[in-house]
C-alpha positions in Angstrom: -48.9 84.1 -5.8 -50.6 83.4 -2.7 -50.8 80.2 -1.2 -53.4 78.4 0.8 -52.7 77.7 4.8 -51.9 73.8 3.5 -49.5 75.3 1.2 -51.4 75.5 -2.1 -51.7 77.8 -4.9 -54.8 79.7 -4.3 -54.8 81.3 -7.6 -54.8 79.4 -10.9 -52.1 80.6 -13.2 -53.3 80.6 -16.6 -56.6 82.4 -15.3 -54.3 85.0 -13.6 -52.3 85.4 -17.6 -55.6 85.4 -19.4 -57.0 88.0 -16.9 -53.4 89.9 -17.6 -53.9 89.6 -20.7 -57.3 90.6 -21.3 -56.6 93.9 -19.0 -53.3 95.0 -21.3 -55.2 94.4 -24.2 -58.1 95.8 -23.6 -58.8 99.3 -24.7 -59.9 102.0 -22.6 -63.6 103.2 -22.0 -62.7 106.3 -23.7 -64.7 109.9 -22.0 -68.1 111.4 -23.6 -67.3 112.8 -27.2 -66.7 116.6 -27.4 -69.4 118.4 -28.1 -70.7 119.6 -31.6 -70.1 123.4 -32.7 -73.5 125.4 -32.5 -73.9 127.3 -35.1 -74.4 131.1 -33.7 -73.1 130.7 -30.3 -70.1 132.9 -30.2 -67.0 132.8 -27.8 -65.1 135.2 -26.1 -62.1 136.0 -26.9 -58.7 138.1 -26.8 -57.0 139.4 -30.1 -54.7 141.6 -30.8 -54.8 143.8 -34.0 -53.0 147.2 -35.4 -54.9 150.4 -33.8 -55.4 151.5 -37.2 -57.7 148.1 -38.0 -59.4 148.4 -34.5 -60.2 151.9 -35.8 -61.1 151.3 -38.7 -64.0 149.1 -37.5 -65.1 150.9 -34.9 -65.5 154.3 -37.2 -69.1 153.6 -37.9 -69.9 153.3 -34.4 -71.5 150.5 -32.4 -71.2 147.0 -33.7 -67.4 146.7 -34.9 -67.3 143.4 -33.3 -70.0 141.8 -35.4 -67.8 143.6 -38.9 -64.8 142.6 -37.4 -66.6 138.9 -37.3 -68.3 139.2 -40.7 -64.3 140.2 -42.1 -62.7 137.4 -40.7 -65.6 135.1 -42.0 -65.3 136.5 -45.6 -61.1 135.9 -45.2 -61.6 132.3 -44.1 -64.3 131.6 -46.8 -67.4 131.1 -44.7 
């Protein structure tokens, strides 16, 4: 607590509890939401499958990605 040169409290003490108070109790200004999923906007990313698979897919020639994609989509009931 500080005190005034005369030797008084400068700071009332149940305004300094409430304000402690208030700030423990208080929630936190949470950050900006995450964004939504668009639909059609792919990412990028690194998986690992058996050589035959990868094969497999790419035996029909450019656009083995997109089959891969339209296999897993079918598996996880999209």
């Amino acid at each position: 607590m500080s005190r005034s040169p005369g030797g008084r409290r400068t700071i009332d003490p149940l305004k300094a509890a409430e304000a402690a108070f208030k700030k423990a109790t208080t929630k936190p200004i949470e950050g900006p939401a995450p964004a939504p999923s668009i639909p059609g906007v792919k990412e990028s990313v690194t998986l690992r499958i058996d050589q035959d698979v990868l094969e497999f897919f790419q035996q029909d020639g450019p656009g083995w990605q997109d089959r891969i994609n339209a296999a897993l989509r079918k598996a996880a009931g999209k």
